[in-house]
Z-matrix of the N, CA and C atoms (Angstrom, degrees):
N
C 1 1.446
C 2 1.524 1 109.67
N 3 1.085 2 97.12 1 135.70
C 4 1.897 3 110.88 2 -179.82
C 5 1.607 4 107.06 3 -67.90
N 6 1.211 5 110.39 4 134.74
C 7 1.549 6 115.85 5 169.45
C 8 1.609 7 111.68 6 -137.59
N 9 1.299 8 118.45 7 134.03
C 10 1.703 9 128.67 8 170.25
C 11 1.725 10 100.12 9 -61.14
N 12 1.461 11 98.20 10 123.54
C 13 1.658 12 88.76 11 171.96
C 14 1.875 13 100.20 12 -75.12
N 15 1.801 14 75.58 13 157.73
C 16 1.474 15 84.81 14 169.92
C 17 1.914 16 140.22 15 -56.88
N 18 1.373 17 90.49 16 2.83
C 19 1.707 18 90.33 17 -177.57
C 20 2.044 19 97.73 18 -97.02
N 21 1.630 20 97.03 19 -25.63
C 22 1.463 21 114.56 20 177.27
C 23 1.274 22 109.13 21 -59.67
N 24 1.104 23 129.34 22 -44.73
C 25 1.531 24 137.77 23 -172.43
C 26 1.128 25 120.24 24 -50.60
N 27 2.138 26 96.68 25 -54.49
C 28 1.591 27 117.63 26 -150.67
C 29 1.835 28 82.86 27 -81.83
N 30 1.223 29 112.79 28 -44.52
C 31 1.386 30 119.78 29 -167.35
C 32 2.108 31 111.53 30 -45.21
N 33 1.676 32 98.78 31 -50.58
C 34 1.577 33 93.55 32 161.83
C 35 1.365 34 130.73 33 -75.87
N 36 1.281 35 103.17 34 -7.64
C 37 1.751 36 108.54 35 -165.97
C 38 1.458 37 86.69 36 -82.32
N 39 1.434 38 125.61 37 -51.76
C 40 1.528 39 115.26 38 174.80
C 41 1.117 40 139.32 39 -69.45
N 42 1.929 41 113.60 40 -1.95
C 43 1.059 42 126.79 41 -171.17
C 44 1.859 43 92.86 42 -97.05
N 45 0.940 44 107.57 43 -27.16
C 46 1.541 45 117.22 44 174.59
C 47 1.972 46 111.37 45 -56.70
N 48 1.242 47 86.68 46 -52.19
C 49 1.582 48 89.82 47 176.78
C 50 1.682 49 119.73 48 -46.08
N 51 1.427 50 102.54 49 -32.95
C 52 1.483 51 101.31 50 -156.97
C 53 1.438 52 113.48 51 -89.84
N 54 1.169 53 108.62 52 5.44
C 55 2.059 54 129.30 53 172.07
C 56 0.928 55 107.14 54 -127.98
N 57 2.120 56 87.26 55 134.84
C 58 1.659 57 103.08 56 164.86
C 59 2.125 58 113.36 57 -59.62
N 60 1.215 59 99.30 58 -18.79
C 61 1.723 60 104.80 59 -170.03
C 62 1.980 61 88.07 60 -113.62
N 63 1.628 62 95.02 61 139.50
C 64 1.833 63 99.81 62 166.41
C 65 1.265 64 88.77 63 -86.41
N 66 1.121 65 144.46 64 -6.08
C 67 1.457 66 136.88 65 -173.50
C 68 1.710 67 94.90 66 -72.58
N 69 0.863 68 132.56 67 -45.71
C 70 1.484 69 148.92 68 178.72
C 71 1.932 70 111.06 69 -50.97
N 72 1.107 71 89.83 70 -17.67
C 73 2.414 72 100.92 71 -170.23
C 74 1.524 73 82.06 72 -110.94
N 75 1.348 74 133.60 73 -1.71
C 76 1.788 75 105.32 74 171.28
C 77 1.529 76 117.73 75 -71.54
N 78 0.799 77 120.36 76 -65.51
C 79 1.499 78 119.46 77 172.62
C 80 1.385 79 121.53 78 -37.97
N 81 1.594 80 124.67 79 -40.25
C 82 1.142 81 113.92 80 165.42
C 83 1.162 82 130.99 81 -80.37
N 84 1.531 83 102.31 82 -9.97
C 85 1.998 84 114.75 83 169.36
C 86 1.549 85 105.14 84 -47.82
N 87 1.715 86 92.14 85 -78.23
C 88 1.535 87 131.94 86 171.08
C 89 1.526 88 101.70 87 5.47
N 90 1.956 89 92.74 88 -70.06
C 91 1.767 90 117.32 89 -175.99
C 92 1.419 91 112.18 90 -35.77
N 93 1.355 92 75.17 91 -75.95
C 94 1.944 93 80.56 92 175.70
C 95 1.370 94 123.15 93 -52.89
N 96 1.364 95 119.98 94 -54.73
C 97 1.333 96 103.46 95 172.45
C 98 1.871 97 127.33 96 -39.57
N 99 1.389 98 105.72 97 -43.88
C 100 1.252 99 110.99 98 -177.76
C 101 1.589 100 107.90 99 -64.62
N 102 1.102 101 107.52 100 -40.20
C 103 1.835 102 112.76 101 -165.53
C 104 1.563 103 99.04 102 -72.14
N 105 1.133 104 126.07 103 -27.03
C 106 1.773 105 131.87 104 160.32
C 107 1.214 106 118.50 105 -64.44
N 108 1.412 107 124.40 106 -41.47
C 109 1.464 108 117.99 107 -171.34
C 110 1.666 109 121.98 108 -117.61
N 111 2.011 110 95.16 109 -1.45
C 112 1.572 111 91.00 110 -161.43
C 113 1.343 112 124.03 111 101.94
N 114 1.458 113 104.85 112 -53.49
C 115 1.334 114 113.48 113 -178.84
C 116 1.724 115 107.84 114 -150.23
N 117 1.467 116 110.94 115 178.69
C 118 1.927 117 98.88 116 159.50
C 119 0.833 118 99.09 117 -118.48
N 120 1.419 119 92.42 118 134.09
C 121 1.938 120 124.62 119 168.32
C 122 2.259 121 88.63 120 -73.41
N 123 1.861 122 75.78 121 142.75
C 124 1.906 123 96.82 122 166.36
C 125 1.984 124 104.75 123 -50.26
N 126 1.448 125 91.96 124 -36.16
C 127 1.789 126 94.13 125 -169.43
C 128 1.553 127 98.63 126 -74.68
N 129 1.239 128 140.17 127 -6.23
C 130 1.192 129 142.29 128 -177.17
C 131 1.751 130 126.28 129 -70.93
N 132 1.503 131 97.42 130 -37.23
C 133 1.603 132 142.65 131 -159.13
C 134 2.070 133 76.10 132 -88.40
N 135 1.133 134 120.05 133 -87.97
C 136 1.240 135 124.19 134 172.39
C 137 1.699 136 136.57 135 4.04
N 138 2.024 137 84.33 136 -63.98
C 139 1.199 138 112.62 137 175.91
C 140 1.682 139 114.32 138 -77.89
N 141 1.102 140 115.28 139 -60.60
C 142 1.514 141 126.61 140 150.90
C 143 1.757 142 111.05 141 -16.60
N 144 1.094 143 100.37 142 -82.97
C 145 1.485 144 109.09 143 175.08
C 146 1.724 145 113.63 144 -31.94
N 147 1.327 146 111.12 145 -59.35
C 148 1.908 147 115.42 146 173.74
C 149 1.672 148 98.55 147 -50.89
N 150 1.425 149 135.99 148 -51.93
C 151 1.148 150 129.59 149 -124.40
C 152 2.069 151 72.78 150 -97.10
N 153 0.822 152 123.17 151 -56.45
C 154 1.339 153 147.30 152 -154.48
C 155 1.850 154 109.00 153 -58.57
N 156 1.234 155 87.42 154 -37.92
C 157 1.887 156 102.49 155 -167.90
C 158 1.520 157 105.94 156 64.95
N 159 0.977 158 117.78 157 51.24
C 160 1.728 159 113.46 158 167.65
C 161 1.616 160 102.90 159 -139.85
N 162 1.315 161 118.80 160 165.24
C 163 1.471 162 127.11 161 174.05
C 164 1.564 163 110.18 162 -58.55
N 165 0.995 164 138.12 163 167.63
C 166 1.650 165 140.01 164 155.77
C 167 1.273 166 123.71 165 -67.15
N 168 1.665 167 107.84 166 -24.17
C 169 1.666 168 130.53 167 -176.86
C 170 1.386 169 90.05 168 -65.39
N 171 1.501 170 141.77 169 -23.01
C 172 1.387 171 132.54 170 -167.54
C 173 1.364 172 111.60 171 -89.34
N 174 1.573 173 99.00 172 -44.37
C 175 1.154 174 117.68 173 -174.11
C 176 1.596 175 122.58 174 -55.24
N 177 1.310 176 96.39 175 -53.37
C 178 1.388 177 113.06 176 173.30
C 179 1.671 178 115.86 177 -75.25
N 180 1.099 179 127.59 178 -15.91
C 181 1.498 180 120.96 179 170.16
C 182 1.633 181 94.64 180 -71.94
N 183 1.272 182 139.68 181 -39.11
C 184 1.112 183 127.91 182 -153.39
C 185 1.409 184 102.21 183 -81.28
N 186 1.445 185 117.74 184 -64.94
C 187 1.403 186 142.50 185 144.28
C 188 2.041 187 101.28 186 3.82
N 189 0.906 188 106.68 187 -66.94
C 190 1.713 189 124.63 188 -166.36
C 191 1.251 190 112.25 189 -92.03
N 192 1.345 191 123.98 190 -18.74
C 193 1.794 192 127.49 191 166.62
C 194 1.212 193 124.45 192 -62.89
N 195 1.743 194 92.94 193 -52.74
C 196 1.556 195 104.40 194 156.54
C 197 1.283 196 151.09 195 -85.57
N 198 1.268 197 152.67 196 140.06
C 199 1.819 198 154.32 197 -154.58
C 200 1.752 199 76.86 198 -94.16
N 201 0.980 200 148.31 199 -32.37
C 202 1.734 201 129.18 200 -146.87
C 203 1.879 202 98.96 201 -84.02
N 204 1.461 203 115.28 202 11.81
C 205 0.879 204 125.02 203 -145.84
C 206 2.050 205 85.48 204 -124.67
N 207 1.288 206 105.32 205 114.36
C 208 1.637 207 87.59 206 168.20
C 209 1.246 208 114.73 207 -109.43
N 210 1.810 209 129.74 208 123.15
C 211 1.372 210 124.71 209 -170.02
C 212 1.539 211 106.88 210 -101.07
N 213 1.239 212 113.37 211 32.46
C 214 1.932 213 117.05 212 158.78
C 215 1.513 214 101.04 213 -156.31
N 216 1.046 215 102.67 214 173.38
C 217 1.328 216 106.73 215 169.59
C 218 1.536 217 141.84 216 -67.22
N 219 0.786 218 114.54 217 124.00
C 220 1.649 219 119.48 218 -179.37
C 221 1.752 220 147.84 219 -104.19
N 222 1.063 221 118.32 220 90.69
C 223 1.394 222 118.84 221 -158.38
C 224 1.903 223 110.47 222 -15.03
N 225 1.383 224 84.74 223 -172.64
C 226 1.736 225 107.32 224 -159.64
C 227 1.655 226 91.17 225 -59.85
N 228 1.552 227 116.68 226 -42.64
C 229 1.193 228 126.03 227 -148.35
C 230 1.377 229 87.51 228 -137.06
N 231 1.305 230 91.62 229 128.95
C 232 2.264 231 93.16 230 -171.14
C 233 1.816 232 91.29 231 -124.13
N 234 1.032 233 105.82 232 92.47
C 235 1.337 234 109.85 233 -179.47
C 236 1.838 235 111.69 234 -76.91
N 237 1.209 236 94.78 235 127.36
C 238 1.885 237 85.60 236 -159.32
C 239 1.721 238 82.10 237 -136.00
N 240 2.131 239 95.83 238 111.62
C 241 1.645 240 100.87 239 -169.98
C 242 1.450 241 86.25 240 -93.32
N 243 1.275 242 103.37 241 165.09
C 244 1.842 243 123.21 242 160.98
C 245 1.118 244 116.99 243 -81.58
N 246 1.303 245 127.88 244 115.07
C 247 1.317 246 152.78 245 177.48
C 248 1.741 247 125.86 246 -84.85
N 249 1.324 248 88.27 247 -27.93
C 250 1.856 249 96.92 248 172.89
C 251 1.436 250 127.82 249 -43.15
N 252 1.183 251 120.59 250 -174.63
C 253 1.198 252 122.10 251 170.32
C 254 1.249 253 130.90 252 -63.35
N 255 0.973 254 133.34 253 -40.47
C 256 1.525 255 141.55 254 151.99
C 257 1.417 256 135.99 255 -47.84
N 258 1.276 257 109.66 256 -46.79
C 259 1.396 258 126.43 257 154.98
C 260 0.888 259 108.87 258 -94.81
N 261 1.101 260 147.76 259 21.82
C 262 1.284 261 137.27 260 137.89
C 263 1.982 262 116.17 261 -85.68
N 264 0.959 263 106.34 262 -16.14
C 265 1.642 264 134.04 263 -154.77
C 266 1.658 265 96.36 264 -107.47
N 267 1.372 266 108.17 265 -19.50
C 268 1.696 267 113.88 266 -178.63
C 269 1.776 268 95.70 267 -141.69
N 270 1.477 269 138.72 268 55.71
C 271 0.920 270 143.61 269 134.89
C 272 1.320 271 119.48 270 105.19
N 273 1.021 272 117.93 271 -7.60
C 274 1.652 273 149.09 272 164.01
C 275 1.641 274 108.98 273 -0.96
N 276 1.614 275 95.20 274 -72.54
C 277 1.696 276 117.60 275 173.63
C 278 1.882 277 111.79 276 -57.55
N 279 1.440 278 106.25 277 -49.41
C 280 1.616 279 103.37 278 -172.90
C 281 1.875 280 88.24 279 -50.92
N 282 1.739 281 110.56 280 -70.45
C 283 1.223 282 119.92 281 -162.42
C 284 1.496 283 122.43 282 -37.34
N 285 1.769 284 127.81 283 -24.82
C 286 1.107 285 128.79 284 159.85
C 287 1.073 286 111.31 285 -78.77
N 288 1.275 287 147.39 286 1.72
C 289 1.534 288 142.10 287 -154.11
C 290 1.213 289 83.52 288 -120.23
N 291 1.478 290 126.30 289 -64.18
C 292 1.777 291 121.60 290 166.50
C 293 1.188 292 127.65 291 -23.38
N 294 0.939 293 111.86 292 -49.44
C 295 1.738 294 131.52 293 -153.70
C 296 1.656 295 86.02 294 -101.10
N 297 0.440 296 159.75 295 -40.18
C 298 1.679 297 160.72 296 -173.17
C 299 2.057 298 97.51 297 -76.17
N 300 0.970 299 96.01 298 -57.35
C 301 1.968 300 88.34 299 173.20
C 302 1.174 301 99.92 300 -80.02
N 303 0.985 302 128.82 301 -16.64
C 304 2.133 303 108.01 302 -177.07
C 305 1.547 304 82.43 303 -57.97
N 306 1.081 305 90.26 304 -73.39
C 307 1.624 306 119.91 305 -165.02
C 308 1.807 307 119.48 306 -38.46
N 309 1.100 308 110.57 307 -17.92
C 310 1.327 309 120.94 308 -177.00
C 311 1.810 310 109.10 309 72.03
N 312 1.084 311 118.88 310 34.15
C 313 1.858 312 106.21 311 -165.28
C 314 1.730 313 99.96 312 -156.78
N 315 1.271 314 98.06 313 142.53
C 316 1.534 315 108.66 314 -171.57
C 317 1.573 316 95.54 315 -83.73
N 318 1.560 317 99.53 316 164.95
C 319 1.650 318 126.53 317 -174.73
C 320 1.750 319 92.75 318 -51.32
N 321 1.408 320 138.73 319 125.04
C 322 1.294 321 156.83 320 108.94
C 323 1.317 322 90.89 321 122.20
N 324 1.602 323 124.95 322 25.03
C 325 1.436 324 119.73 323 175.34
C 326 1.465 325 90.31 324 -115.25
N 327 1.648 326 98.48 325 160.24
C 328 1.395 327 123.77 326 -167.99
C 329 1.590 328 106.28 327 -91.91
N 330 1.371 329 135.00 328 141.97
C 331 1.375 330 124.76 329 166.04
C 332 1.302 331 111.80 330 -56.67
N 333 1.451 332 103.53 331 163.15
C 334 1.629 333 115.27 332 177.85
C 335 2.029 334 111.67 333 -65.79
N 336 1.087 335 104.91 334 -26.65
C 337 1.333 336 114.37 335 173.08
C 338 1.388 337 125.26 336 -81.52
N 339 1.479 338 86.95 337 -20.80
C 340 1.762 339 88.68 338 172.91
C 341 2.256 340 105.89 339 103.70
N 342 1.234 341 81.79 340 -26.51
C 343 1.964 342 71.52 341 -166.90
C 344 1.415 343 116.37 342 -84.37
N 345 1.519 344 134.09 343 1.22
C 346 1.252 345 115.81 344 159.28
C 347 1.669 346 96.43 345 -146.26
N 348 1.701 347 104.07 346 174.88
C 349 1.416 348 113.13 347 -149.46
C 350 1.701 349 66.27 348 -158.28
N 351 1.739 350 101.47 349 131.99
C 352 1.853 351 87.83 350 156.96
C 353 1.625 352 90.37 351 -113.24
N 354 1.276 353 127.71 352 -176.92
C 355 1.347 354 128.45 353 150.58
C 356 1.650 355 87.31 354 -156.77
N 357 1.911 356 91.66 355 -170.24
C 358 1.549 357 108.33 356 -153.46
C 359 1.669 358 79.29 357 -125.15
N 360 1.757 359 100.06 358 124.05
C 361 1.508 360 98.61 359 178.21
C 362 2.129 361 89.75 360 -122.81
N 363 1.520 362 91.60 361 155.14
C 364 1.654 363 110.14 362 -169.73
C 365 1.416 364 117.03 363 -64.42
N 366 0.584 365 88.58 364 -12.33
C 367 1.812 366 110.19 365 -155.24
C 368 1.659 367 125.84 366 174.07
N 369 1.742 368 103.53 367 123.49
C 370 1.587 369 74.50 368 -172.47
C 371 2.127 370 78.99 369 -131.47
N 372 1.163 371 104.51 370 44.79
C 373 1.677 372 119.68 371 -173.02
C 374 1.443 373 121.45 372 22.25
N 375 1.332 374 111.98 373 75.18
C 376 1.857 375 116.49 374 -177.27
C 377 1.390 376 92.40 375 -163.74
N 378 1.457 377 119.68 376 45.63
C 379 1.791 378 129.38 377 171.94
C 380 1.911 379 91.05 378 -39.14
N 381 1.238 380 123.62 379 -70.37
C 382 1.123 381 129.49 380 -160.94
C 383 1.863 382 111.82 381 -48.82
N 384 1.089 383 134.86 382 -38.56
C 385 0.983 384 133.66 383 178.82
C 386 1.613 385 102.29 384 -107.88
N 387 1.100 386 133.24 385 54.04
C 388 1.671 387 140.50 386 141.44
C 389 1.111 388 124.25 387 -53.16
N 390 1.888 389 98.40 388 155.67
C 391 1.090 390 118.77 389 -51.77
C 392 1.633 391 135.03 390 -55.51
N 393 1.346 392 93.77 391 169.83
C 394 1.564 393 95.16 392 -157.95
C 395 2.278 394 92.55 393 -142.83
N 396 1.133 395 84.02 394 142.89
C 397 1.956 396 93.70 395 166.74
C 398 1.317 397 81.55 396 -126.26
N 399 2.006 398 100.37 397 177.90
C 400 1.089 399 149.63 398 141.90
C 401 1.498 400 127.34 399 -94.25
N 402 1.297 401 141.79 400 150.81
C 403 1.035 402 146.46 401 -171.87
C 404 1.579 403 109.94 402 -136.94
N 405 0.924 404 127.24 403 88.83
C 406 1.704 405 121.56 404 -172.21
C 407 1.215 406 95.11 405 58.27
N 408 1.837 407 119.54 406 -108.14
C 409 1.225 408 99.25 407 -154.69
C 410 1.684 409 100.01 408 -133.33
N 411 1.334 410 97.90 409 52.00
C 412 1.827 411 104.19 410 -161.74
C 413 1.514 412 82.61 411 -129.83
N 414 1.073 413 93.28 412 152.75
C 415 2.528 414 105.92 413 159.23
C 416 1.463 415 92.86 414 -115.89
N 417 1.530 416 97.02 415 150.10
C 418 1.437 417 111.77 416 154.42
C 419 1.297 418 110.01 417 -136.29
N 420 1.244 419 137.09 418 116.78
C 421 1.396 420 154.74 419 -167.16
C 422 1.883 421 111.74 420 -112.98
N 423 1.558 422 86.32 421 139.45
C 424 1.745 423 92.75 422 169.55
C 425 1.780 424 100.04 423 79.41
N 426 1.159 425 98.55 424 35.62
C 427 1.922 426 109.54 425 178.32
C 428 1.395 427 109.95 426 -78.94
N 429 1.538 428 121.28 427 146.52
C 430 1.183 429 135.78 428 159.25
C 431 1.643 430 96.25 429 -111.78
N 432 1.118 431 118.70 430 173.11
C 433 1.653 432 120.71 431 -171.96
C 434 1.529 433 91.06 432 -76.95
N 435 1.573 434 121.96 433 -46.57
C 436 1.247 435 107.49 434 -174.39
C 437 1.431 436 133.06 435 -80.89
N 438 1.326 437 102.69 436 9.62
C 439 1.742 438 120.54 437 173.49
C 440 1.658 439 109.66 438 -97.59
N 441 1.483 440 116.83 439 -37.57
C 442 1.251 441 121.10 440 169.82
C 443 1.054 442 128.35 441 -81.46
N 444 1.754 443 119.15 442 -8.02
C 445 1.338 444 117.95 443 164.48
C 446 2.412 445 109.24 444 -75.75
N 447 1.778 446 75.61 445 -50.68
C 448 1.701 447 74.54 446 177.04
C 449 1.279 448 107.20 447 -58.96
N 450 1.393 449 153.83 448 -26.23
C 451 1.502 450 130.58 449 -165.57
C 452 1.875 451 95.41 450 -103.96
N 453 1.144 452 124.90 451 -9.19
C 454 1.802 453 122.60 452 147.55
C 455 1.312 454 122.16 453 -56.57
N 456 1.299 455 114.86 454 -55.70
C 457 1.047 456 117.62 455 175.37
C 458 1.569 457 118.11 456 -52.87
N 459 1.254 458 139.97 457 -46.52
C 460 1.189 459 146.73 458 155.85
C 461 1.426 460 122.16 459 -53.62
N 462 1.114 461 116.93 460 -2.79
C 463 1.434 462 114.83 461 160.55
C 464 1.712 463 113.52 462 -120.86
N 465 1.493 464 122.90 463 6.51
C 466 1.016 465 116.88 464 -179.81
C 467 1.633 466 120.10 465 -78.76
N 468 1.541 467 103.69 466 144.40
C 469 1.700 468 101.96 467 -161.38
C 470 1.358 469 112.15 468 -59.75
């Protein structure tokens, strides 16, 4: 059975304080939950919900509206390319297709080892310097496949 650690708890119980609406502490629950596990577990939404006093139906619309939100697990390094128009328009698509065979692992699946995950994010807002990914919680912009493999490699665990 899933449980919020205790720093998780105190962390929404105080995030609760600081809004007239608890509707207002989901997103920063959410945060935390993810920054604890990587991702949110369904049992997370659950737990949230008790600590929270709201339904899960809330929880999870918010949870599911947004991509900043990962609902499985995701390697060490969650490489999340830009797919938009722009990067898509300056190589966007080759560069996930690259990075997915370096890597041995299909578009939004996790390696067998666990340390990278690529997926296809909508927008990651830097049209001007295309294409561009994210990496956890870094950008790298103005990529060729062979510039974004060398600056992966330097962040790999």
């Amino acid at each position: 059975m899933y449980k919020l650690s205790p720093a998780t708890t105190e962390f929404v119980k105080k995030e609760l304080t600081r809004y007239e609406s608890k509707h207002s502490a989901i997103i920063p629950a959410l945060y935390a939950v993810q920054k604890e596990n990587g991702w949110v577990p369904p049992e997370a939404v659950f737990e949230l919900a008790k600590v929270m006093g709201l339904p899960e139906s809330h929880i999870n619309e918010v949870l599911y509206f947004y991509t900043m939100f990962n609902k499985h697990p995701v390697g060490k390094l969650h490489i999340q390319v830009c797919m938009n128009i722009s990067c898509s328009m300056n190589g966007g698509r080759e560069l996930a297709q690259a990075l997915c065979k370096h890597y041995g692992v299909e578009l939004g699946q996790m390696s067998a080892d666990g340390k990278v995950t690529i997926s296809r994010a909508e927008c990651l807002g830097s049209c001007g310097t295309a294409p561009m990914l994210q990496v956890n919680d870094q950008y790298l912009e103005n990529l060729t496949v062979d510039s974004a493999i060398k600056k992966l490699k330097e962040l790999e665990p």
